[in-house]
Structure formats: structure tokens, C-alpha cells
TORVEX-368275 format. One record per residue (C-alpha): residue in three letters; z, y, x negated. Coordinates in steps of 0.1 Angstrom, whole numbers, padded with zeros to 4 digits, always signed. Layout:
ALAZYX;...
REM end
This chain:
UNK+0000+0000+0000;UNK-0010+0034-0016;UNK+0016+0061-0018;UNK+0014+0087+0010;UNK-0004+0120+0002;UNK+0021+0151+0003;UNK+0009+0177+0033;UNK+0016+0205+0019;UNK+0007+0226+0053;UNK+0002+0210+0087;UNK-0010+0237+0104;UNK-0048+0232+0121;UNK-0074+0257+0132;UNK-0058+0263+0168;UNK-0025+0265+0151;UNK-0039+0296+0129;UNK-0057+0309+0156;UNK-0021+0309+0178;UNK+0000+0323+0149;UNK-0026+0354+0146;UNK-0027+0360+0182;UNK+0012+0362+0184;UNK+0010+0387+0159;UNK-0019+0408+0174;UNK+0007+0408+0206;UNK+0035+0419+0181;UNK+0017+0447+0157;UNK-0010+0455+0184;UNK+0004+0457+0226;UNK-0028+0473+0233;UNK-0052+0448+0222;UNK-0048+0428+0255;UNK-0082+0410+0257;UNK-0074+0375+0241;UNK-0102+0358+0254;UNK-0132+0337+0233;UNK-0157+0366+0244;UNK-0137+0396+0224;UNK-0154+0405+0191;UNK-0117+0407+0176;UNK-0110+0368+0187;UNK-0138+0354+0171;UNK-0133+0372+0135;UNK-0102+0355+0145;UNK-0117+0321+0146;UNK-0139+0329+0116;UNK-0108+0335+0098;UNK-0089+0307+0107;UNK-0124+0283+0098;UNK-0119+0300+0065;UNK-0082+0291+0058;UNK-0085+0257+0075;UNK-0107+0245+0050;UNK-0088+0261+0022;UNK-0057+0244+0033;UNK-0078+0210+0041;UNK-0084+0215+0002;UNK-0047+0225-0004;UNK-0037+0189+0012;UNK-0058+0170-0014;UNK-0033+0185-0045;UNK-0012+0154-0055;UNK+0025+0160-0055;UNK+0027+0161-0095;UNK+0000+0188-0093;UNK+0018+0208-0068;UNK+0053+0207-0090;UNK+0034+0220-0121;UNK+0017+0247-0100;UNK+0053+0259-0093;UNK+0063+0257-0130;UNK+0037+0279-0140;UNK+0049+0302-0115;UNK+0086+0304-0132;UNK+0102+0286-0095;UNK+0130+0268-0120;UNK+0158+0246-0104;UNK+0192+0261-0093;UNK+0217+0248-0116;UNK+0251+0238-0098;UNK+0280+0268-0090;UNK+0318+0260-0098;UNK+0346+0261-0074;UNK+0367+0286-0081;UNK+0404+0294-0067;UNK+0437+0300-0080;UNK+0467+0279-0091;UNK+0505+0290-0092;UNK+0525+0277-0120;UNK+0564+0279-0113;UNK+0591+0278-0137;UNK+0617+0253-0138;UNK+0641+0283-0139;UNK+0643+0317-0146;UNK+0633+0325-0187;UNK+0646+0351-0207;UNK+0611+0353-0229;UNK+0579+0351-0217;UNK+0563+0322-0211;UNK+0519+0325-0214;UNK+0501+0298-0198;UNK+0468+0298-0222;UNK+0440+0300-0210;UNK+0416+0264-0205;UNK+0449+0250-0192;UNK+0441+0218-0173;UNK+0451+0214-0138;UNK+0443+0184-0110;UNK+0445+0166-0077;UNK+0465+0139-0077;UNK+0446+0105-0087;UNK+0447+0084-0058;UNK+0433+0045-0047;UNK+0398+0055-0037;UNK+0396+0095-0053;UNK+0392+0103-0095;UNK+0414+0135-0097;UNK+0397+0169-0093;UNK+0400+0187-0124;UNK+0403+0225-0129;UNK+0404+0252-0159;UNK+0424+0281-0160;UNK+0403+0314-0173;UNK+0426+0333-0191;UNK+0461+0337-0201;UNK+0488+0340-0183;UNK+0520+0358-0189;UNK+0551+0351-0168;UNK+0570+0380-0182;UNK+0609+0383-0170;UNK+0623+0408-0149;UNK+0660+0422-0136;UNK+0667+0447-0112;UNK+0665+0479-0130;UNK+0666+0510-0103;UNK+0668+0514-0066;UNK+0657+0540-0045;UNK+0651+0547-0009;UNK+0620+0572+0005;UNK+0619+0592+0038;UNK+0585+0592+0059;UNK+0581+0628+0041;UNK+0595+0634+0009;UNK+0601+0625-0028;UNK+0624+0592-0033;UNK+0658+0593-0043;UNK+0680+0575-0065;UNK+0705+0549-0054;UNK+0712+0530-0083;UNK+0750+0546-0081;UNK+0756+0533-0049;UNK+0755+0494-0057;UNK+0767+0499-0089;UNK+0801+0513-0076;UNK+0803+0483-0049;UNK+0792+0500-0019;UNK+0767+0492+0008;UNK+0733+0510+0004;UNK+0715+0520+0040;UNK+0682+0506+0039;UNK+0659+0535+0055;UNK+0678+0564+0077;UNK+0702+0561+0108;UNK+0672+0558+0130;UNK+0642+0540+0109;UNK+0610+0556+0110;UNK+0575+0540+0100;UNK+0562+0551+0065;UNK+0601+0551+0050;UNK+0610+0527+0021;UNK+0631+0508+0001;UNK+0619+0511-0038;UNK+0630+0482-0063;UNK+0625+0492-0101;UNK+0617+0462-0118;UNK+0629+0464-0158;UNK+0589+0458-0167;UNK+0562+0451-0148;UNK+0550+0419-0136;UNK+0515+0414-0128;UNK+0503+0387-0117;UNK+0541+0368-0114;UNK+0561+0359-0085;UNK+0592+0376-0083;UNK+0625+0364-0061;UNK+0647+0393-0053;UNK+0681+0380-0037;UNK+0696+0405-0013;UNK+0730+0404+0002;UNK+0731+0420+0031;UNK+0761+0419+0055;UNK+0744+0395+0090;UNK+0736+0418+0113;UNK+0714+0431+0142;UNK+0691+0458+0140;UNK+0668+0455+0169;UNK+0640+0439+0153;UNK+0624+0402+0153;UNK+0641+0384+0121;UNK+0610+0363+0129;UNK+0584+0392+0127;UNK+0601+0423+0114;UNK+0575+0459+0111;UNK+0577+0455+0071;UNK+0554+0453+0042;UNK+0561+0451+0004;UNK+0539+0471-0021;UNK+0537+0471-0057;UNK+0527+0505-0075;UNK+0490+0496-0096;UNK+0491+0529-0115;UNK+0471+0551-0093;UNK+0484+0540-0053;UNK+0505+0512-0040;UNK+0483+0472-0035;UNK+0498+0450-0010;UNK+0518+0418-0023;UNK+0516+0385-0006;UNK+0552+0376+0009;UNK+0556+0334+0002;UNK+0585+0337+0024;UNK+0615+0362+0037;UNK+0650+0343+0041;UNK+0669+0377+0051;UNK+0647+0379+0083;UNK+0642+0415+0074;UNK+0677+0425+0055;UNK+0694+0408+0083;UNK+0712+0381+0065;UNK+0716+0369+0027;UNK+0689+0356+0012;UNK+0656+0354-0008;UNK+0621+0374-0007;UNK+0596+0356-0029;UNK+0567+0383-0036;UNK+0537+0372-0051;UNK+0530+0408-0071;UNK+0492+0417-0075;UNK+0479+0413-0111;UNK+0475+0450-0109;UNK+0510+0456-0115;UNK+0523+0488-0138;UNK+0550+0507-0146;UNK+0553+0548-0134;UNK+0575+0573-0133;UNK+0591+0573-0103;UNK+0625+0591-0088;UNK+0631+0601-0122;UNK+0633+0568-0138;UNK+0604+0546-0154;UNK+0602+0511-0138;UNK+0578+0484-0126;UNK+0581+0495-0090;UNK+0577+0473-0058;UNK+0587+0483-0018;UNK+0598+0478+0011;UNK+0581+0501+0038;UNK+0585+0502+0078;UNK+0549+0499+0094;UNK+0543+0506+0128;UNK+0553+0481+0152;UNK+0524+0459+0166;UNK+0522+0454+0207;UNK+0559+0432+0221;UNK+0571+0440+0184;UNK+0604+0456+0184;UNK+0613+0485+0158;UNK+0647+0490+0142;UNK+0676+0507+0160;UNK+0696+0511+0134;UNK+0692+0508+0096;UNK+0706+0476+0075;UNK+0724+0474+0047;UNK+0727+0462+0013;UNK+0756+0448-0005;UNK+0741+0439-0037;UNK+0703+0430-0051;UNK+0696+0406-0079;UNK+0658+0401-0093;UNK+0639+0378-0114;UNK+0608+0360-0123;UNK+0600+0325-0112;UNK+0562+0320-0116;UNK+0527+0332-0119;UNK+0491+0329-0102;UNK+0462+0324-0124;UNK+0427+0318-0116;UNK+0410+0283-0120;UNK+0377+0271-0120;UNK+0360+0236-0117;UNK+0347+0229-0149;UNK+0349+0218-0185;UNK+0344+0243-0214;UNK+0327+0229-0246;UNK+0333+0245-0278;UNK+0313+0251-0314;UNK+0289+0222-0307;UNK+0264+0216-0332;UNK+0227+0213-0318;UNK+0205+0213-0345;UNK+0188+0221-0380;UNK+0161+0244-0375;UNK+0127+0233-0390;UNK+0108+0271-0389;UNK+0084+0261-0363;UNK+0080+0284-0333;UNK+0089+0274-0300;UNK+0116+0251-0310;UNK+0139+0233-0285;UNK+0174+0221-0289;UNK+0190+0200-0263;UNK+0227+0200-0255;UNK+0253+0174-0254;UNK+0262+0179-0216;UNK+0244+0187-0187;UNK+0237+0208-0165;UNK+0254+0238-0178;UNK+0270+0263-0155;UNK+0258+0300-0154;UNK+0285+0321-0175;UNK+0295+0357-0166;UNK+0295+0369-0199;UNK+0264+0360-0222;UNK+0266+0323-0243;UNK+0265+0331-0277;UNK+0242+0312-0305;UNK+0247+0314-0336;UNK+0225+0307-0365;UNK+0239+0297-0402;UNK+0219+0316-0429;UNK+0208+0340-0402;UNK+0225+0370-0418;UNK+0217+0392-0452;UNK+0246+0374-0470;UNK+0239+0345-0455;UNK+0266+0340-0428;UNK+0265+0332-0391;UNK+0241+0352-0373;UNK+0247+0356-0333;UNK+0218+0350-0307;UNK+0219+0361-0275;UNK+0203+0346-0243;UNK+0171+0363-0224;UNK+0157+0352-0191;UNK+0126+0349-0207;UNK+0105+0362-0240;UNK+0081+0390-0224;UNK+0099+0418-0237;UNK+0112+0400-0276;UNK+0096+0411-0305;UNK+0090+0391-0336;UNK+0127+0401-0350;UNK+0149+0396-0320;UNK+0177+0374-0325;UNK+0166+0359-0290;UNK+0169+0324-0271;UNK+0164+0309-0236;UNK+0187+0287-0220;UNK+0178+0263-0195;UNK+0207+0251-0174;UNK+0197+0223-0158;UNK+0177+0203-0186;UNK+0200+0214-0209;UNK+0179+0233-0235;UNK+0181+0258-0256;UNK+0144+0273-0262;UNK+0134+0299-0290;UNK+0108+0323-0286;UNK+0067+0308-0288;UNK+0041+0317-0311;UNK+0010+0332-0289;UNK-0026+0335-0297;UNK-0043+0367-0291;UNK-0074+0376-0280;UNK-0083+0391-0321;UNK-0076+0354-0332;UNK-0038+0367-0345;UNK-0008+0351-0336;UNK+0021+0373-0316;UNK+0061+0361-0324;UNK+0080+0365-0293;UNK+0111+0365-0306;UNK+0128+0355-0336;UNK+0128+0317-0352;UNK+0159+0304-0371;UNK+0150+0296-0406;UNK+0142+0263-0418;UNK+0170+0244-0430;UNK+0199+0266-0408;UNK+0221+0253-0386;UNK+0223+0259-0352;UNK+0255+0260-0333;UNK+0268+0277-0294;UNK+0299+0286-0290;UNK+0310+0275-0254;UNK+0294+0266-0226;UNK+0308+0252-0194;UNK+0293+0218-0176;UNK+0304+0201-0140;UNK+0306+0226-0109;UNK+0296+0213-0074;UNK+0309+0209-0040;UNK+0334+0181-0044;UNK+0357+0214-0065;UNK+0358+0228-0028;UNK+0392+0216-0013;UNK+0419+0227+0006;UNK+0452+0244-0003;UNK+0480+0225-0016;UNK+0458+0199-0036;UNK+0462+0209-0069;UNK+0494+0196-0082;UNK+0495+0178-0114;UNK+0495+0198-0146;UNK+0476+0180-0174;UNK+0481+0202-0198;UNK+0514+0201-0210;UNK+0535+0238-0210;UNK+0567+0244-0219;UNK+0592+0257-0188;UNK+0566+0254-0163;UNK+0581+0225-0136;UNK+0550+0226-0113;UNK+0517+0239-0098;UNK+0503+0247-0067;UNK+0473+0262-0055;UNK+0481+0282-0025;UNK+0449+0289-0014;UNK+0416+0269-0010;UNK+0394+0268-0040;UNK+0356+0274-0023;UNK+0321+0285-0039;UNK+0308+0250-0053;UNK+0274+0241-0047;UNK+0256+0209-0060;UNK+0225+0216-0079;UNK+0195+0221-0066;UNK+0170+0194-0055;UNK+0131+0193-0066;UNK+0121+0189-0028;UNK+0142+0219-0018;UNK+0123+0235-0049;UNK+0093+0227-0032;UNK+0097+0245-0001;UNK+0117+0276-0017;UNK+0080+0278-0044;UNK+0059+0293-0017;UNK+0090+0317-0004;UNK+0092+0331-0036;UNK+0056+0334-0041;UNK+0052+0354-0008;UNK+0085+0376-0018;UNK+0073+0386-0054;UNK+0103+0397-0062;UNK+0100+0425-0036;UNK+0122+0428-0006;UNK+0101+0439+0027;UNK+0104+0419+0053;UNK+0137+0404+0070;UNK+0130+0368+0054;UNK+0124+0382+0019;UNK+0159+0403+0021;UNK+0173+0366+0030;UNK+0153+0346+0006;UNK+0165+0369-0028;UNK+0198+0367-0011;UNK+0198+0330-0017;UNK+0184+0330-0046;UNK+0209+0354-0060;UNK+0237+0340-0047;UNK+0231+0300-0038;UNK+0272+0299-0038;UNK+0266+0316+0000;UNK+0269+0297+0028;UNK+0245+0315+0053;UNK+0229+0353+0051;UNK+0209+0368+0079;UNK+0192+0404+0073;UNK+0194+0426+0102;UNK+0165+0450+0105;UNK+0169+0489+0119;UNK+0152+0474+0153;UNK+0181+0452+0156;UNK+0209+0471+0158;UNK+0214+0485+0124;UNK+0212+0526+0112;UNK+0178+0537+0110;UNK+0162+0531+0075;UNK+0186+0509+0068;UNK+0190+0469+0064;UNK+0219+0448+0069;UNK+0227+0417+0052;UNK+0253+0394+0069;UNK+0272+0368+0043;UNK+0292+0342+0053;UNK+0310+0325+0023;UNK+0317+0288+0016;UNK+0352+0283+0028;UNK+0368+0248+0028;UNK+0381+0233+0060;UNK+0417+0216+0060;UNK+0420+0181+0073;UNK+0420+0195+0109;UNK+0390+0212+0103;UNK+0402+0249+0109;UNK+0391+0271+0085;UNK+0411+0306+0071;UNK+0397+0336+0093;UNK+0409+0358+0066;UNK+0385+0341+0039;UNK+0354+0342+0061;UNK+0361+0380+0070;UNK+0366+0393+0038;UNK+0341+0373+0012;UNK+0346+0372-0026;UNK+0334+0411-0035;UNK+0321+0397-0064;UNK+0297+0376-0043;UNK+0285+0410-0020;UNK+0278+0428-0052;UNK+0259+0401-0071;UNK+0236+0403-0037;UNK+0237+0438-0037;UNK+0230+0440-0068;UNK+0199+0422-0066;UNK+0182+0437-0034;UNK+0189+0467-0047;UNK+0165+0460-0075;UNK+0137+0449-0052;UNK+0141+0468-0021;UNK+0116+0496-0014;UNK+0122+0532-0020;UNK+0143+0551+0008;UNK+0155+0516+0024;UNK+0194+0519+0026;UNK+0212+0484+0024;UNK+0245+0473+0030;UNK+0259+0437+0018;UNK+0285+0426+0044;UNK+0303+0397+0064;UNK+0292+0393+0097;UNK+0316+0399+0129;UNK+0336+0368+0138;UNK+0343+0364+0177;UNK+0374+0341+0182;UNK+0372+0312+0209;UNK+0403+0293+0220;UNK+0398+0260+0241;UNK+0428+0251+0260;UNK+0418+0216+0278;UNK+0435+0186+0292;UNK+0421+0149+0287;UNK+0432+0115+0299;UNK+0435+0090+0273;UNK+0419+0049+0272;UNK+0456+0039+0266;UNK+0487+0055+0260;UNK+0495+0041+0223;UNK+0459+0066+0217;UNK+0474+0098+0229;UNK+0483+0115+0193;UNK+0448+0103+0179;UNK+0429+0117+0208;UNK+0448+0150+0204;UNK+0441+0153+0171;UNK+0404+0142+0171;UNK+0398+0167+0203;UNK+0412+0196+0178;UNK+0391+0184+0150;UNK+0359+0183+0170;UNK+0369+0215+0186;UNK+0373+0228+0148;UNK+0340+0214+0134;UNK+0320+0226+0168;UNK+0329+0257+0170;UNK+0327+0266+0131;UNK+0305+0293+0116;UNK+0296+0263+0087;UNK+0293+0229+0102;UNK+0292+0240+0146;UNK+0263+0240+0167;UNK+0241+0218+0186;UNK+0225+0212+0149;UNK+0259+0208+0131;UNK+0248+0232+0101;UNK+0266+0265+0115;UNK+0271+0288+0149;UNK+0234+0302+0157;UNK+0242+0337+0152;UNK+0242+0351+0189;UNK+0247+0318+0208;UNK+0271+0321+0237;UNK+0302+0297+0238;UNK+0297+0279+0270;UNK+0323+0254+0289;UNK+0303+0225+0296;UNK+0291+0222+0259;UNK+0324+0222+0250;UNK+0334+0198+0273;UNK+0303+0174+0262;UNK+0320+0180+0230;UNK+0353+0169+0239;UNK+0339+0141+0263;UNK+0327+0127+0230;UNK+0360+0118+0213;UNK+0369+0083+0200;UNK+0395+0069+0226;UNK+0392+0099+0253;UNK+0383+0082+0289;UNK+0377+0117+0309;UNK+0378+0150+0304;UNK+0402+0166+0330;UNK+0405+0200+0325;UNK+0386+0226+0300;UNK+0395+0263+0298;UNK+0378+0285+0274;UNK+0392+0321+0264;UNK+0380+0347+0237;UNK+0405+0354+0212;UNK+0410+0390+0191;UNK+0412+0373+0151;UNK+0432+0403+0140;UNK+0462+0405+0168;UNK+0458+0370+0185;UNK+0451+0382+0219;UNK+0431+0362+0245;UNK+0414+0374+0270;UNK+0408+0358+0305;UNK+0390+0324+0308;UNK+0354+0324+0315;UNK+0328+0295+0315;UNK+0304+0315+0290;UNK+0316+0341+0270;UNK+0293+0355+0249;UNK+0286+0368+0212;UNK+0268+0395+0201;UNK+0235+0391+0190;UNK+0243+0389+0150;UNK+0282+0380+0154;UNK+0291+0344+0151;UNK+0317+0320+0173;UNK+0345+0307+0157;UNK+0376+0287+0166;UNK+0412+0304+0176;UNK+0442+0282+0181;UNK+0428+0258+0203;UNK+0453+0237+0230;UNK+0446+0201+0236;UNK+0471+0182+0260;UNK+0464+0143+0259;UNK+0480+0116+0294;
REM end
């Protein structure tokens, strides 16, 4: 049997003839005489003859042909992203030194029967660096702070805010240095008390002072219910941390301010007190990324030929943020190591540029060819490593894909052994790998790029660079002026990988506020290839939430708690910007939620014999709010559905 014949383009004559019509009805409304007998349909027809037989020729290109074709149009293969997240390492107890975590520190999932253990990096050093309570000081809604170190020092109770709080005051804590990056426990004793508020919920935020304003810290968890009892505040401090003059006094400052209080959230009616406050150090977040760093590897001895290829060790390599360097022995005047940097490719190297190309998936490093010209001379594009030197990179990082996306709380074994750290945890999912890129998907992005040409026109070309820049993305969708956007201005919506739990809910916060490094590398590139007075702006979509309350009878009793949870989970996975849908690869943009789909959904379960009762409400994300019930509720026309908190009682 002979092997099938690639079609590289089904469509026909009438298939031509239909697609240029439904343009003519697009560009032209007034050109409403379709029939055979206008002059304009049959140059139609003449046309689509043409390109028929073109594309009858096209068809006859065997599938190796049609592969080089796209090499000699520079379509190369995506190489694979890295997961990227962050890990906290907690100290076994508080250290009067710091303790630095070095960077390339090895963390992992746990190794189980069926799983290897994920591995992870850190990417720099980290410096747990001690702390004690230096300086206190309290701030009105209007004014400078004032000192009230005095106060605890002589044994009395310091009043929090004033006899009546009011949003915008604060409770300063001077830190003895700053702490960036560190997670700092401050122990409060304050006599048990009511003040009005929700011990639960209370109108407060910490800040810690970055130099130039005050950056929001993440609370891990609040034991004195808002200073209404003894206890702990663990604050995760932003890396952005530094010292300032402040009520007189130079600390690492961090507070305590009242925020206006949210709808059913009570407010203070009286201020609470402090007995005595205690600080110190217990840990510090550091980012990590999924994959292996390879150091000083040796790749070659260079033979003075042009063109000359070295291949590495492991492969494929991961794209680095800063430029791999090469480096050349004998490449210098007093005949040292010589660094090489990378280029994307040799148009713009002359004959003495330390110059290389590296290819990330094969694995190559590729110096700069020798090219005829049309004289008979030979042109140098870049420089050529002497004969007899050695050829060596730095670093380089290999692995990357999608199996480094997983869900908080994994990471947990520390292979890398460091003195006074007891454990680590990553608190929040690690997202953003992608496998590599396939040579079929290669195949249908070749023409995409051909059409683009590196310029951004159209909606699909803004999309297609998009994807190209940033193949870490988990959907884009360019919104043109006529579709809602300002005038003379494009929209790009991004919606960022973001890894599911075992339930299948995904963090709202994650998918609302993507990586700004992965809006500006998009930005970034459009901007490079959009035309001249079009205005663009990089951002995430709007997110409509959707809560399913439902009630469904179960096959047997002993199957109640699976059906619940699988009803969840498939309420999770359908109504997901990432895997929901009728197609299961995302939420069309624009598709209204509607109750009967959700109860085919749910009339789907393993172990669910009917589906009694299905209520479906829209949710606010940012307060929690649901609206009234409806049987189709539905999202704007580039917003996406996702789920909210969904109920699922099981008989």
C-alpha cells in the first residue's frame, strides 16, 4: 500500500468561488448582483480556475518537500517553556545570622509508586536575613506618624489607631533591617477583647515600605483575629523591601492600616490594644524554575572552516533571559578566552564579529557561513574560531514542559542540602510550561507566518505573533476597533496557563492578573510589527463568574461522596476558560452559560442516576456576590465564563 499523499489545501473551485463572494458581501454591500451573468462573478470564476490549478499542483509536493520549503522560509520549531513558580523555605527556628539559600538549589515533589519526582531550580540567592522589633508608631488618616516606642517599653498598653478608628489610620512596626523577600512572624499580646469587627474578616491590610510608596504583603495567616487576642501574624514581606526614615527613626518598616469596610463588614468601635510585640524572621520565598542548568561544557575544537556546527550534550535547550555566552580559547590578543554572543541569525555580522547561532531544539551551536558573491568573492558572515581553539558555553538550561505545571503545595522535599532550613513549600501553583513544539503543528503555523510577514494587520496576524512570541500563553484573541475596542486601537486578550487543583478549580486571581512579564514580551513584539498610528493594549480578558447550585440523586447510597465530588469536578473542567466548552479546549469567548448544558454535564457523571434540580447564578469574582438564578445568563462578547463556588448536594 503506497503512503498517502499530504493535501496541503482542500479547498475546490466552488469553495474559492464561495470564499470570494463572502468577501465581496463583506468589503463590497453594494455589489448585490451575485449571479453567473455579472461580469464581476465570472472574473471571479476565472480566478478561482486559476488558483484551482495552482493548488491541484500544490497537492502534488511530497510532505518532505513541503518541510524544506518551510525551512528555507526560517519557520523553525518552538523549543519547550519552563514552569516557573516559587518555593518557600522555612527555618527550623529563628537564626541570629543570615542564612542565603544559593541560588541552583534543588527542590522536588515527593517520589511516589507511579510519579518520578518533579524537580525544580531556584534562580538566585536568597537571603533570610533576621529581624527584631525595633520601633513602633501609630498614624492618623491625616498626619505625620508618631513615635510609640516609649509606651511598651515602660509596660503599658499602646492604643492601636484612635478612640473611634478611622479608615487610612495605621499601626507602623520598624523592623531592625529590612527583610525582602522573608517571612516575618510578629507575636502580639493583646488583652482579648471586642472591638466591633469580624475576628474572622477584620477591614485591615499590612504594607511594607519599598522605598518610594508602601507594596501590599501576603498575610499566611492572622491568630489575633485582628489584635483581638494573643497571637501570631505571619507576613510574607515583598522582595521589594527597604529601609526609610520614618517618624524620626530609620527602620525596615511594615503596617497595619484600616481599609474601608466591604458590604455586611463591620468596622471598629473602639480601638484595641497592645501589651507587648515581639518580631522575627522565619523564612523566605524564592523563585523556581523547572529545569537543569549545565555549566562550562566543552563542545568542541575548532578546525577554521566556515560554517561550523557544534552539537551540545543535552537537548533541547530552554530559551534564557539573559544571552548564553560562548567562549573561544585563543580567541583574544594574549591568547585568553574570548566571549561570543548569540544572534538570531548572520544577516547583519561582519567578518570580525564574535558571533554564533543557537539552535534550541537540535541542539547546535552554528558559526557564521562563508557566502559566494556575485564578483566570484567570498563574504564572512561572522567570525570563525581559530583552528586548534577550544570551544566551550557557559550554561545553558535543558528540560521545561508541561508536566513542571502543578498545583500548590507539591513541592516539598529539599534536595539540596542547606543548613537551618527545616522545609519547603511552594504556596502557589507553578504554571507556564509548554511541551515543545511538533513538526505537524509547524506545518500548519508555516503558511500563517508566511501570510503575516512579520507584519501585524489583520486580527489573526495580531493573534498569530502573539503565539509565536509568547507560546507559554494559553489562548489570545485580538479585538478589533469594530468590536468594541477605542477607535485606532487593537486589543489583545491573554489568558495565562494556570494549573488546576485536583478538583479542577482554578485561582481567579492568577487568570486576572497574568505574569507582566508575559504582557510585555507580547507587547513588545506587536509593537514591532504593528502599523503606524495603531494603538495596542496587551491585557487579560474579563472573567464572568458562574455558580451551579444543583441537586442529584445518586445509583446507591455508598456513591454519594464520589458523585459529589465528580459533579464539582466536571462542573470545574466545563465551565473553565482552559479545558470547558462543548470542544473541551477552553470557554468560546462570548458563549452564554446555559442550564440544560450544564445539566447534560452533570447528567454525565459516573454513578449519578438523575439529575434533580440545577440552579445557575452569576457570580461577581472580586466581592463574591450572586445574582438571581436564570436558565441562560450570558457573557459579553469577548469576556469568558468561568466557575464560582459551585454547590452540589448528592441523595
Amino acid at each position: 500500500m503506497p503512503l498517502p499523499t499530504p493535501n496541503l489545501d482542500d479547498r475546490h473551485f466552488q469553495d474559492l468561488v464561495d470564499d470570494a463572494k463572502r468577501l465581496v458581501q463583506q468589503r463590497c454591500p453594494e455589489w448585490s448582483d451575485h449571479n453567473v451573468s455579472d461580469p464581476g462573478v465570472t472574473l471571479i470564476e476565472a480566478f478561482a480556475q486559476m488558483v484551482d490549478q495552482l493548488i491541484y499542483r500544490l497537492n502534488r509536493v511530497p510532505d518532505r518537500h513541503y518541510i524544506k520549503f518551510l525551512d528555507l522560509l526560517g519557520v523553525q520549531l518552538f523549543p519547550p517553556t519552563a514552569a516557573t513558580g516559587t518555593v518557600t523555605c522555612w527555618l527550623a527556628a529563628p537564626q541570629p545570622a543570615t542564612v542565603v539559600v544559593r541560588a541552583e538549589t534543588e527542590v522536588a515533589t515527593p517520589r511516589t509508586d507511579i510519579e518520578e519526582p518533579v524537580v525544580f531550580g531556584t534562580v538566585a540567592d536568597l537571603q533570610i536575613v533576621p529581624c527584631e522589633l525595633h520601633r513602633v508608631a501609630s498614624q492618623p488618616a491625616s498626619g505625620d506618624a508618631v513615635d510609640q516606642t516609649d509606651t511598651l517599653e515602660y509596660g503599658r498598653e499602646l492604643r492601636c489607631f484612635s478612640e473611634r478608628p478611622q479608615p487610612g489610620e495605621a499601626l507602623l512596626i520598624g523592623l531592625s533591617s529590612a527583610v525582602p523577600a522573608c517571612a516575618v512572624v510578629m507575636r502580639f499580646d493583646c488583652p482579648v477583647g471586642g472591638v466591633g469587627i469580624d475576628p474572622r474578616n477584620p477591614p485591615l491590610v499590612w504594607e511594607a515600605w519599598n522605598g518610594t510608596g508602601w507594596t501590599a504583603c501576603e498575610v499566611e495567616h492572622d491568630e489575633t483575629g485582628g489584635f483581638n487576642r494573643p497571637g501570631d501574624v505571619l507576613l510574607h514581606v515583598p522582595a521589594s523591601h527597604r529601609t526609610s526614615l520614618i517618624a524620626r527613626h530609620r527602620a525596615g518598616w511594615l503596617r497595619c492600616r484600616i481599609v474601608p469596610a466591604a458590604r455586611n463588614q463591620p468596622e471598629y468601635t473602639a480601638s484595641p490594644r497592645i501589651a507587648a510585640i515581639r518580631a522575627f524572621t522565619i523564612g523566605g520565598t524564592v523563585g523556581i524554575v523547572h529545569a537543569e542548568t549545565v555549566h562550562d561544557e566543552i563542545l568542541g575544537v575548532s578546525d577554521g572552516a566556515p560554517g561550523q556546527r557544534f552539537v551540545l550534550q543535552r537537548r533541547p535547550v530552554l530559551l534564557a533571559d539573559r544571552p548564553t555566552v560562548l567562549r573561544v580559547s585563543g580567541g583574544d590578543a594574549d591568547g585568553g578566552w574570548a566571549d561570543w554572543l548569540p544572534v538570531p541569525d548572520f544577516a547583519r555580522s561582519a567578518g570580525h564579529d564574535r558571533h554564533y547561532r543557537l539552535d534550541p531544539v537540535a541542539g547546535e551551536v552554528q558559526f557564521g557561513p562563508a557566502v559566494r558573491q556575485p564578483d566570484g568573492g567570498l563574504r564572512q558572515y561572522g567570525a570563525i574560531p581559530p583552528k586548534g581553539s577550544t570551544v566551550q558555553i557557559s550554561a545553558y538550561r535543558v528540560g521545561g514542559g508541561s508536566g513542571g505545571n502543578i498545583a500548590r503545595g507539591l513541592v516539598r522535599v529539599l534536595k539540596t542540602s542547606v543548613p537551618y532550613i527545616a522545609r519547603v513549600e511552594n504556596r502557589h501553583p507553578a504554571s507556564g510550561g509548554v511541551e515543545g513544539e511538533t513538526v505537524e503543528n509547524a506545518k500548519l503555523r508555516g503558511p500563517l507566518e508566511l501570510r503575516a510577514s512579520g507584519r501585524a494587520v489583520t486580527a489573526e496576524d495580531f493573534e498569530e505573533l502573539a503565539r509565536t512570541a509568547a507560546p507559554d500563553a494559553a489562548r489570545v484573541r485580538c479585538v478589533t476597533a469594530g468590536e468594541g475596542a477605542d477607535e485606532s486601537a487593537v486589543r489583545l486578550l491573554v489568558v495565562p496557563k494556570v494549573t488546576a487543583d485536583s478538583m479542577g478549580r482554578l485561582a481567579d486571581e492568577e487568570l486576572r492578573r497574568p505574569p507582566v512579564e508575559l504582557l510585555q514580551r507580547i507587547a513588545a513584539r506587536l509593537d514591532e510589527c504593528r502599523l503606524v498610528g495603531t494603538r495596542l493594549v496587551v491585557a487579560p480578558p474579563v472573567y464572568h463568574g458562574i455558580t451551579v447550585v444543583a441537586q442529584l440523586t445518586a445509583r446507591t447510597p455508598s456513591q454519594a461522596d464520589d458523585v459529589r465530588r465528580a459533579a464539582v469536578r466536571a462542573l470545574n473542567e466545563y465551565l473553565s476558560p482552559l479545558t470547558g466548552g462543548p470542544e473541551r479546549n477552553g470557554w468560546p469567548f462570548g458563549r452564554p452559560v446555559q442550564a440544560f448544558d450544564v445539566s447534560a454535564v452533570l447528567a454525565g457523571v459516573p454513578g449519578a442516576a438523575t439529575v434533580d434540580e440545577v440552579l445557575v447564578f452569576p457570580a461577581d469574582l472580586a466581592t463574591g456576590r450572586r445574582g438571581d438564578p436564570a436558565a441562560r445568563i450570558n457573557v459579553g462578547r469577548n469576556a469568558l465564563a468561568m466557575s464560582y463556588q459551585h454547590q452540589v448536594r448528592v441523595r
